[in-house]
C-alpha positions in Angstrom: 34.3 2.8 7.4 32.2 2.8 10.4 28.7 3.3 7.8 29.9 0.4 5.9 30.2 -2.1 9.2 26.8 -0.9 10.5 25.2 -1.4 6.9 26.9 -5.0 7.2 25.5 -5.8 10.3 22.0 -4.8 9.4 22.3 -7.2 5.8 23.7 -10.2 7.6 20.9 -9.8 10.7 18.5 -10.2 7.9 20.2 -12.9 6.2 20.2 -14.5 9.3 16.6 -14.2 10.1 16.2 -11.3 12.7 13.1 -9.7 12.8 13.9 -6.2 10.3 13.2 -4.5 13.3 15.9 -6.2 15.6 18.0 -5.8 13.1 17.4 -2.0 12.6 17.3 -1.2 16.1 20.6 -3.7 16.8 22.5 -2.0 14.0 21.7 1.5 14.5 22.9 1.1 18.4 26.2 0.0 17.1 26.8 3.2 14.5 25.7 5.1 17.7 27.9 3.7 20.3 30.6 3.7 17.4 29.7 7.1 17.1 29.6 9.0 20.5 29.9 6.0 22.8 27.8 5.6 26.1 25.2 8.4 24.7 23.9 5.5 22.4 22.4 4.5 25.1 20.6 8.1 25.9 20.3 8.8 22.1 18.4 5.4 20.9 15.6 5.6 23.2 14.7 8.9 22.3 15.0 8.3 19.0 12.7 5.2 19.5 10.1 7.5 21.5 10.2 10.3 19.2 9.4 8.4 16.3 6.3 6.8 17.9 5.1 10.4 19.8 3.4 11.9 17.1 -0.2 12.8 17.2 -0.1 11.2 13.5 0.7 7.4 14.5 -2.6 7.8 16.0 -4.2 7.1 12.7 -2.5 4.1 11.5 -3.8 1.2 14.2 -7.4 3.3 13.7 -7.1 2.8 9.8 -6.1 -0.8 10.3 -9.3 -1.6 12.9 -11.2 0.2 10.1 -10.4 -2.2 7.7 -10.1 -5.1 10.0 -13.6 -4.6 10.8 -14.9 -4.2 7.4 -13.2 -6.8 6.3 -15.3 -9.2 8.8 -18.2 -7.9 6.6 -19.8 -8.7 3.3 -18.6 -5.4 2.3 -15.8 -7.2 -0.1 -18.0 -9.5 -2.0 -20.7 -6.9 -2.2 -18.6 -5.0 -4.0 -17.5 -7.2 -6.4 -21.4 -8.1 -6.8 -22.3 -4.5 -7.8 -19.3 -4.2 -10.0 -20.3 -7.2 -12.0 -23.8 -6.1 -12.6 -22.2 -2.8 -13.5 -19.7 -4.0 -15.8 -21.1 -7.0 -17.1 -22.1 -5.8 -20.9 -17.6 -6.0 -21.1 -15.9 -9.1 -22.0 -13.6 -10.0 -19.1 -16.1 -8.4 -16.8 -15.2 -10.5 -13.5 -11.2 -9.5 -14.2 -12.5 -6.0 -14.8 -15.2 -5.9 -11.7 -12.4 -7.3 -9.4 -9.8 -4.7 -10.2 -12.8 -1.9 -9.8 -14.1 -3.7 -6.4 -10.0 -3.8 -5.1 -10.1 -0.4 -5.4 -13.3 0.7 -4.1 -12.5 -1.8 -1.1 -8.9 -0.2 -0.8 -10.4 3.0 -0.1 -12.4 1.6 2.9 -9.3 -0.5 4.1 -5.9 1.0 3.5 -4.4 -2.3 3.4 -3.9 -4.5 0.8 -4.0 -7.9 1.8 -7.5 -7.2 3.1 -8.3 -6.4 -0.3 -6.8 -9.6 -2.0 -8.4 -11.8 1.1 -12.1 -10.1 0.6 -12.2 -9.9 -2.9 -9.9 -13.0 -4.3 -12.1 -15.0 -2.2 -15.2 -14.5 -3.9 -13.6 -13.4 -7.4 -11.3 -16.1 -8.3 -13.9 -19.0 -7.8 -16.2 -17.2 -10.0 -13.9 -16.7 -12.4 -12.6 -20.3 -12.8 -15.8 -21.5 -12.5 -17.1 -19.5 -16.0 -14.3 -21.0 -17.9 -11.8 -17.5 -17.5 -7.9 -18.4 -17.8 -6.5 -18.9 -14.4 -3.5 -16.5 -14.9 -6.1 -14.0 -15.8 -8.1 -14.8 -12.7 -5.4 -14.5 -10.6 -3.1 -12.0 -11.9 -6.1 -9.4 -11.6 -6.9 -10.1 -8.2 -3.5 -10.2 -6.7 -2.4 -7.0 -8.2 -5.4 -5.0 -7.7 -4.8 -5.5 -4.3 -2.3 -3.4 -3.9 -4.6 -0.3 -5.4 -5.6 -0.2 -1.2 -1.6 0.9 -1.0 -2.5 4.2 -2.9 -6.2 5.3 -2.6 -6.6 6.9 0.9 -7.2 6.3 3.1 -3.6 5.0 2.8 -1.6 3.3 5.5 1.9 3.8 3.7 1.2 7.2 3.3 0.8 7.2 7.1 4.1 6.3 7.5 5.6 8.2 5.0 3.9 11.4 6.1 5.6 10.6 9.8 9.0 10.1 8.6 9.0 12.3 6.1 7.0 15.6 8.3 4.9 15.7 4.5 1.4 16.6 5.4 -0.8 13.0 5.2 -4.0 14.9 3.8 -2.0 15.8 0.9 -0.3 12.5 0.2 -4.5 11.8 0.1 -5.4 13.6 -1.9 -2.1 13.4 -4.3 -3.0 9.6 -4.2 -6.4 9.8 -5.8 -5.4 10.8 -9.6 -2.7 7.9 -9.7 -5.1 5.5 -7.7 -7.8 6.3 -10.4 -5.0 5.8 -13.4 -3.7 2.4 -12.0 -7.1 1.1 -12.2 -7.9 2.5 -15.2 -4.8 1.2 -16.9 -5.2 -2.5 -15.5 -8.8 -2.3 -16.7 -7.9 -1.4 -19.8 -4.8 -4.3 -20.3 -7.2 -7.0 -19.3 -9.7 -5.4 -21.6 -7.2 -5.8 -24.9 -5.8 -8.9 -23.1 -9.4 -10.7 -23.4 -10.2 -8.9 -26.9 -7.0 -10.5 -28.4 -7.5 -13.7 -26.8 -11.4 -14.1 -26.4 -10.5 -18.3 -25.2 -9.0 -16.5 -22.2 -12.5 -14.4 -20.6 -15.9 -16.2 -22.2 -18.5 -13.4 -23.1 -21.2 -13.1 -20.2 -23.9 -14.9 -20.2 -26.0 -13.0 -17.3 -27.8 -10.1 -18.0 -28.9 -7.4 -15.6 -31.5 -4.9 -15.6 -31.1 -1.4 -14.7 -33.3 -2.1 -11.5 -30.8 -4.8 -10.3 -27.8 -3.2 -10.7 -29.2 0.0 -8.7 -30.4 -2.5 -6.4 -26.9 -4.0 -6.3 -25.6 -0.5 -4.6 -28.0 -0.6 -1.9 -25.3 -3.4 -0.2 -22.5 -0.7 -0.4 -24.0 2.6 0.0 -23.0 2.4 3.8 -19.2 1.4 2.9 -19.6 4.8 -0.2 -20.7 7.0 2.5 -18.3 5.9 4.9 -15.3 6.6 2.8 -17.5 10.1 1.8 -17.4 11.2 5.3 -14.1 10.1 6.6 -12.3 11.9 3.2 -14.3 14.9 3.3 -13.6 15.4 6.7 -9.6 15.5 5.8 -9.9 17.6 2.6 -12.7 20.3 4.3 -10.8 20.2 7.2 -13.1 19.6 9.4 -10.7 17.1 11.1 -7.4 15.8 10.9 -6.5 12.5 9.8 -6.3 10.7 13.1 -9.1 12.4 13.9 -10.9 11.2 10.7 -9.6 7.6 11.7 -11.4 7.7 14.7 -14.6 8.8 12.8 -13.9 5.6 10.4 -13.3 2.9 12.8 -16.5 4.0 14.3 -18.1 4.2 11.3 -17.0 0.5 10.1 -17.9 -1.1 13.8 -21.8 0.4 13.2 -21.3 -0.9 9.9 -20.4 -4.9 11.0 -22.3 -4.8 14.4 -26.1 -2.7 13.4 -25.8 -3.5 9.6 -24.6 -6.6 8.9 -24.8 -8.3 12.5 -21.8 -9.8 11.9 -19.7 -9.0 15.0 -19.8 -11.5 17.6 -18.0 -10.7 21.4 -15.2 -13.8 19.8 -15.1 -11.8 16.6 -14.7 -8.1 18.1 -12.1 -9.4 20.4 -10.1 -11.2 17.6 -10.4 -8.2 15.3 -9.2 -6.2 18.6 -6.0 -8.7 18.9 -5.1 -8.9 15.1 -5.3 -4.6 14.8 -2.8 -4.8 17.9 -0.7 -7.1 16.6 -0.3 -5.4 13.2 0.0 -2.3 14.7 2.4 -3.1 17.0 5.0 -4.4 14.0 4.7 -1.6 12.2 5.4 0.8 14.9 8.0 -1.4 16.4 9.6 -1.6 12.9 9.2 2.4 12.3 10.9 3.3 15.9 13.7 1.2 15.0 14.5 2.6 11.6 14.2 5.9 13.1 17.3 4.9 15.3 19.1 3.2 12.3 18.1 6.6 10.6 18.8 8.9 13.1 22.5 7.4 12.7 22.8 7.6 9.3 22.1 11.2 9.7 24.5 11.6 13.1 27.5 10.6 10.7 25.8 12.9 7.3 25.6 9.6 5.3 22.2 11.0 3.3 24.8 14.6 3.0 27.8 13.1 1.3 25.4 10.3 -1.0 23.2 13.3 -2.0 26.9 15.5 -2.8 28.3 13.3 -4.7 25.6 12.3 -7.1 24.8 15.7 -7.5 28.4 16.5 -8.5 28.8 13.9 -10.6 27.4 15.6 -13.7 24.6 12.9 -14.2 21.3 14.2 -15.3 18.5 14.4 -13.2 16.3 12.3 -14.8 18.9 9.4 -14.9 19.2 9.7 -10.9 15.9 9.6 -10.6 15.3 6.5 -12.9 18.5 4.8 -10.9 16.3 5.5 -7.2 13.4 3.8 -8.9 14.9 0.7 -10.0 16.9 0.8 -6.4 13.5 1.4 -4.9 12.0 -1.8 -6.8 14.8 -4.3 -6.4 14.9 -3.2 -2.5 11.1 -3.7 -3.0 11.6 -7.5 -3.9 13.7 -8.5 -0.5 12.2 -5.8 2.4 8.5 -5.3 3.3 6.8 -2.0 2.9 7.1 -0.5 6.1 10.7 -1.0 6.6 11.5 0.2 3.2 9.9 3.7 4.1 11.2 4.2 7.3 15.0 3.1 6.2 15.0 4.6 2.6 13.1 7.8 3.0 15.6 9.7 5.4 18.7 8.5 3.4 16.7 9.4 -0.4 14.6 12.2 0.7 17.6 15.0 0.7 18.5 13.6 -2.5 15.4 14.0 -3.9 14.9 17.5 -2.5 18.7 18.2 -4.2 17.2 17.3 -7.6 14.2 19.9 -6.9 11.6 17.3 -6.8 9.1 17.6 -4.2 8.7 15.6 -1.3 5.1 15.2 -1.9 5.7 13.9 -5.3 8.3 11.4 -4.3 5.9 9.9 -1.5 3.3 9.1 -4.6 6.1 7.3 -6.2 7.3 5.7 -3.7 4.1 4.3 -2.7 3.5 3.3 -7.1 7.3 1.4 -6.3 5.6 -0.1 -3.2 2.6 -1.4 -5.5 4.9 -3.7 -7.6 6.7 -4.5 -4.7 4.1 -6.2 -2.7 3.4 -8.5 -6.2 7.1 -9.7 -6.8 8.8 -12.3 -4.8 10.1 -13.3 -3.0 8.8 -11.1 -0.6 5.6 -10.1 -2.3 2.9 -10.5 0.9 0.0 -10.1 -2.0 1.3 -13.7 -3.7 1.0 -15.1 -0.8 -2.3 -14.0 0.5 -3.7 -15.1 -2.5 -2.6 -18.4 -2.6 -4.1 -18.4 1.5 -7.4 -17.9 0.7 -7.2 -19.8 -3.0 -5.7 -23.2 -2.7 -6.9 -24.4 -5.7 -3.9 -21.8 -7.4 0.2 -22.4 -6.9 2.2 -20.0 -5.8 3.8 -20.8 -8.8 0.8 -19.8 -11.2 0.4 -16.6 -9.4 3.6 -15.7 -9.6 3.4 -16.1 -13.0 0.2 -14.6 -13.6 1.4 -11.4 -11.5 4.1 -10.8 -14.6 2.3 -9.0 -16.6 0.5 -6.7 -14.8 3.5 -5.7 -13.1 4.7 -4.9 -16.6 1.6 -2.3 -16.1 2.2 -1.2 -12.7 6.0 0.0 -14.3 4.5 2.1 -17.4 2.0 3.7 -14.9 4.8 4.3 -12.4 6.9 5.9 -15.3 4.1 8.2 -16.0 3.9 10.1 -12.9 8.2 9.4 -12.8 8.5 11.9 -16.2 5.4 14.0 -15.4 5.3 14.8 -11.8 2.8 17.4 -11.9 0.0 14.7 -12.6 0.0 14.1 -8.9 0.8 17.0 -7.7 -2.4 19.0 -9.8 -5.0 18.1 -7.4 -3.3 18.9 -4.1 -2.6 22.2 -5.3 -5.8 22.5 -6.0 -7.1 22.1 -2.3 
C-alpha cells in the first residue's frame, strides 16, 4: 500500500505543478520515512550525493557548453549550406539537407533543441520562401532535431550510462548505426513524400559546381574534425568520455572565439550562465529520482513487477512491445531526463529478466525518447520551433510532426525485433 501512496503523491505534485524534481525528491522522502523512519533523513542525502558523485556527470555540463558554444556560431547554417549544395540534384533537397545538417549538428551538440534552434532558423525560411509545403518544412526540421538525442556525443546516453552503470562509450558507439538509419529513413520518406506529391517540394532551381560544393565544406571542416577528435578519443581510448568532453568544449570555444570571432565577454558569460542553468536541472532532477529510486528499490518494487510479469506466461516480445508503448505514452507527459532516471531502475531488472541487454535497451530508450520530444504536449522540439519560427503555429507543427513520428515508430521497431543491429558495432570495438 505504501508504493501506491508514494506513487500518488509524486502524480498529483505534478498535476499540481511542482517542479518533477520537487516532486521526486518530496515523494521519495515520504516512501523512505514510511519505510525506516528518521533514517530517511540519513538515507536521502546520500542518495542525492551519490547520484551526482560520479566522475561521469562530469561530461554532461561539458557536452552542454560544447554545444552551447557552437551553437553561438555559424556552424548550424553552415551546415545546412553544404548540405544543400550537396544534395541539391534531389527533389525536396532543403527537407533532405535539413534532416542531414540536424544530424551532422547533433553530433557536435548532444542536445536537440540546439539543433532545431540552429538549423529551423535558417531552413524553414528557405523553404517557405521556394514555394515547399509548410508541414513539409516544418515537420523535417522539428523531428530531425531530435537525431542530436542519439548520435554521440549524446547527453541522454549520459544519463542513462550513470543510472544505469552501462559503459557511456558503448552507448556511443551503439548509437551511431541507429543514428545513421533514422536519418536515412526520414530522408528517404520525404524523398517518396515529394515524388508522390511534386506541388509539395518544387524541383531546384540552383545549380552547383563541384568547386562550390567542396568549397562549401571548408565552413565545417573545423566542426568535422572536432567531432573526429573528441569520438576517436572515446573509441581508441585514449580518454574517457568526460575527459573527451573537456577536449570538446575546448575545441568548440577555439572554434567561436579564433574562428568565427563570435564570442563576445557578454556572449561567453551568457553561454557560461545558460550551460549552468541547464546543467543544474538536470542534475537536480537526476539526484532526486535517485532518491525516489533508491525507494522503489528499498521496498523491491522493480523485484516483484519484474516476478510477476515474468510468471505470467506472456511472451517476451509482447512485454517488450507493452514497455515501449508505456515508454512512449510516459514520453508524451514527462521530459527526458526524468523519464530516464525514474523508469530505468524500476524497467532495467525487467529487461535483464527477459535476457535483453542493458546496452540495447539504452538505444531504445533513447529511439522512445526521439518521438517523445516531437509529441505533445510535452514535446520541448514543437515548441522550440515555433520560438525561433513565428511565422508557423504550434498547431501546424504539431501537425506536420505526425508523420514522421509514424517513421520514428517503424525505425524504433526495427532495432525493438532485431536487437543485434545496435549491438553489432560495439561488439566490434
Amino acid at each position: 500500500m505504501e508504493p501506491i501512496i508514494v506513487v500518488i503523491l509524486l502524480v498529483g505534485l505534478i498535476g499540481f505543478g511542482f517542479p518533477i524534481f520537487l516532486a521526486l525528491g518530496l515523494s521519495g522522502l515520504l516512501g523512505l520515512y514510511m519505510a525506516r523512519g528518521s533514517m530517511a533523513f540519513f538515507f536521502a542525502p546520500s542518495s542525492l550525493f551519490g547520484q551526482l558523485n560520479l566522475f561521469e556527470m562530469v561530461a554532461l555540463p561539458l557536452f552542454i557548453l560544447m554545444g552551447s558554444l557552437l551553437g553561438a556560431t555559424p556552424v548550424g547554417a553552415n551546415l545546412f549550406q553544404a548540405a544543400v549544395r550537396w544534395l541539391n540534384w534531389l527533389r525536396g533537397s532543403l527537407a533532405i539537407s535539413s534532416v542531414g545538417a540536424s544530424a551532422m549538428f547533433g553530433a557536435v551538440s548532444g542536445v536537440s533543441l540546439a539543433g532545431v534552434a540552429a538549423v529551423g532558423s535558417i531552413a524553414v525560411p528557405q523553404m517557405l520562401e521556394r514555394g515547399y509545403s509548410r508541414t513539409l518544412a516544418a515537420g523535417s526540421v522539428v523531428t530531425a532535431g531530435a537525431l542530436a538525442m542519439l548520435i554521440p556525443p549524446s547527453v541522454p546516453f549520459i544519463i542513462y550510462g550513470a543510472v544505469s552503470s552501462v559503459s557511456v562509450a558503448d552507448l556511443f558507439i551503439g548509437g551511431i548505426v541507429p543514428g545513421i538509419v533514422l536519418a536515412l529513413a526520414l530522408s528517404l520518406y520525404i524523398f517518396i513524400r515529394v515524388s508522390l506529391n511534386p506541388e509539395e517540394a518544387p524541383a531546384a532551381e540552383e545549380r552547383f559546381t563541384w568547386k562550390e560544393r567542396f568549397q562549401s565544406l571548408a565552413n565545417i571542416w573545423h566542426a568535422a574534425l572536432l567531432v573526429l577528435v573528441v569520438l576517436g578519443s572515446i573509441y581508441t581510448g585514449f580518454a574517457t568520455p568526460s575527459e573527451a568532453a573537456g577536449i570538446g568544449a575546448l575545441g568548440a570555444f577555439l572554434i567561436a572565439a579564433l574562428i568565427f570571432r563570435c564570442l563576445t565577454w557578454s556572449k561567453l558569460l551568457q553561454i557560461l550562465g545558460s550551460t549552468a542553468r541547464i546543467s543544474g536541472v538536470i542534475l537536480l532532477i537526476m539526484g532526486c529520482a535517485k532518491i525516489f529510486g533508491d525507494y522503489l528499490n528499498m521496498v523491491r518494487v522493480p523485484q516483484l513487477l519484474t516476478e510477476i510479469l515474468t510468471a505470467s506466461g506472456l511472451p517476451a516480445w509482447a512485454i517488450l512491445l507493452a514497455v515501449m508503448v508505456l515508454l512512449i505514452l510516459l514520453g508524451m507527459l514527462v521530459d527526458a531526463v526524468s523519464l530516464i532516471v525514474v523508469t530505468t531502475p524500476v524497467l532495467l531488472p525487467l529487461i535483464e529478466a527477459l535476457g535483453y541487454d542493458p546496452l540495447w535497451f539504452g538505444i531504445v530508450m533513447v529511439l522512445n525518447l526521439e518521438i517523445a520530444v516531437v509529441t505533445p504536449p510535452v514535446g520541448l522540439n514543437l515548441y522550440a520551433l515555433r520560438g525561433v519560427c513565428p511565422e508557423l503555429t504550434i498547431e501546424e507543427i504539431i501537425r506536420s510532426a505526425l508523420p514522421f513520428v509514424g517513421v520514428q515508430f517503424l525505425v524504433l521497431m526495427l532495432f525493438v525485433l532485431f536487437p543485434g543491429l545496435s549491438l553489432w558495432l560495439p561488439g566490434l570495438m
